[in-house]
TORKE-725876 format. One record per residue (C-alpha): x, z, y. Coordinates in steps of 0.5 Angstrom, whole numbers, plus 500, padded with zeros to 3 digits. Each point is the difference from the previous one (the first is absolute). Layout:
<atoms>
XZY/...
</atoms>
This chain:
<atoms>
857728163/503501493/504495497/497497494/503501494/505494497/500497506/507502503/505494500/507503496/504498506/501507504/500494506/493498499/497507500/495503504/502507501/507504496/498502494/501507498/499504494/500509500/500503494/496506499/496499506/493502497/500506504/505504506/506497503/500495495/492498502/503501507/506496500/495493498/495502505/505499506/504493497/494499499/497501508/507496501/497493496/502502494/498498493/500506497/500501493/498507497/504502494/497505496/500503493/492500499/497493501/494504502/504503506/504495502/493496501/497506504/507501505/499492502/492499499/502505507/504497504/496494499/495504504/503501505/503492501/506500496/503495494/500505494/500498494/501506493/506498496/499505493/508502500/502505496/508502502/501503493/498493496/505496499/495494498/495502505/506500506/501493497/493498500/499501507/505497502/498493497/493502503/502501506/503493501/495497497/495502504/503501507/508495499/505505501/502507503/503502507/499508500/501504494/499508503/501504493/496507501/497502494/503507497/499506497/502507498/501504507/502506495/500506504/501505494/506497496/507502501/506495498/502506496/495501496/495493501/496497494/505494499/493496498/497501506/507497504/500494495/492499502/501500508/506495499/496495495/496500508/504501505/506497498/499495495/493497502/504498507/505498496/496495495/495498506/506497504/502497494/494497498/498498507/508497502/498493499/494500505/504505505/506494500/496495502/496503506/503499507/500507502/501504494/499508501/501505494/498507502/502507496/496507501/505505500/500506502/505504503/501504494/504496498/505501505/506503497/503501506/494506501/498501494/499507496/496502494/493499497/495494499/505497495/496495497/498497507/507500503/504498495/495494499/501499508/507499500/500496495/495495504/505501506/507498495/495493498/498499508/508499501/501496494/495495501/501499508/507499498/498495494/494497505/504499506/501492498/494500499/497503507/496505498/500506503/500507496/500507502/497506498/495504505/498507499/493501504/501507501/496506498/493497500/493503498/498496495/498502492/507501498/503503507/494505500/498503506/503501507/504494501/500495504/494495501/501494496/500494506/507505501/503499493/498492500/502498506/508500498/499496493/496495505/507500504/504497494/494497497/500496507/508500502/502494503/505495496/506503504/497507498/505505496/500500492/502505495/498506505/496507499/496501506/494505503/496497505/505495502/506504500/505501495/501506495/507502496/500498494/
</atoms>
């Protein structure tokens, strides 16, 4: 049964199920992602940048039996991230998990020798400074939770270790996110709070495309982080469980 809204107690010790928040989980791995914390007992909220989709994403899982509930998050709006933060906590009392999914611009016909330097600019503001500007706005919550968990969907583009040319707007945003991945585990450790980035691998979805794997399959490792125990690691970038050169 789903929890009615504002009852959460804002002590983490008082509450019935973690509570987690995915951005960008209207649809695909993100949409996945909240389907299966929530199939584990989670309260999940549904971050997306449409009211109108985040509300369609929850009104499904709820369904199928689990705590959704939409949260209007658009990762680019400064005040809007901030806003949510503060509806969060009114209505559910804090935040254990927060699994920054929401991306954009996989761009296949760009090359870093040529790129419209506008278009990695606006991968950036999303891919980059959104995860950035929701951790910041959410910290507060994320302090107070016993278990706290920060999830960043990466990619192994964003390998320096393999990597070539092509999808400059993409990548460059993605090895961005790694660099902030390390920095705040190490800032957070005092805190507890585990932070790493996982890439979910080539997954069919509207931006991966056809011909990649199944979406249970790229979800899966973001649950692993998402669900690490506390002695788990930090500050690591891993594909199903294992981990990738930086």
């Amino acid at each position: 049964m789903a929890r009615p809204t504002g009852s959460a107690s804002a002590d983490p010790s008082h509450r019935a199920a973690p509570i987690s928040l995915v951005t960008g989980a209207n649809r695909g791995i993100g949409h996945e992602v909240a389907r299966r914390l929530g199939l584990l007992g989670h309260t999940v909220l549904l971050g997306a940048r449409a009211p109108e989709a985040a509300e369609a994403a929850a009104r499904e899982l709820r369904a199928a039996g689990l705590d959704a509930h939409p949260v209007h998050l658009d990762v680019t709006d400064p005040a809007g991230v901030r806003h949510a933060a503060a509806e969060v906590e009114r209505r559910f009392g804090g935040l254990d998990t927060l699994v920054n999914n929401a991306a954009i611009t996989y761009d296949t016909w760009q090359r870093a020798t040529d790129a419209d330097l506008a278009v990695v600019v606006e991968a950036s503001e999303t891919n980059l400074y959104g995860p950035w500007r929701t951790v910041q706005a959410f910290l507060p919550l994320l302090r107070r939770s016993a278990h706290p968990r920060i999830v960043n969907v990466s990619s192994e583009a964003a390998s320096l270790t393999n990597m070539g040319g092509g999808t400059p707007a993409y990548t460059i945003s993605k090895v961005g996110l790694n660099a902030l991945t390390r920095m705040l585990a190490a800032e957070l450790r005092p805190d507890r709070i585990l932070v790493n980035a996982i890439c979910p691998g080539w997954v069919a979805t509207d931006m991966g495309g056809p011909g990649g794997r199944p979406v249970e399959a790229g979800a899966a490792g973001i649950i692993w982080a998402a669900t690490l125990p506390d002695t788990g690691p930090t500050g690591g970038f891993f594909r199903d469980t294992h981990p990738l050169p930086w």
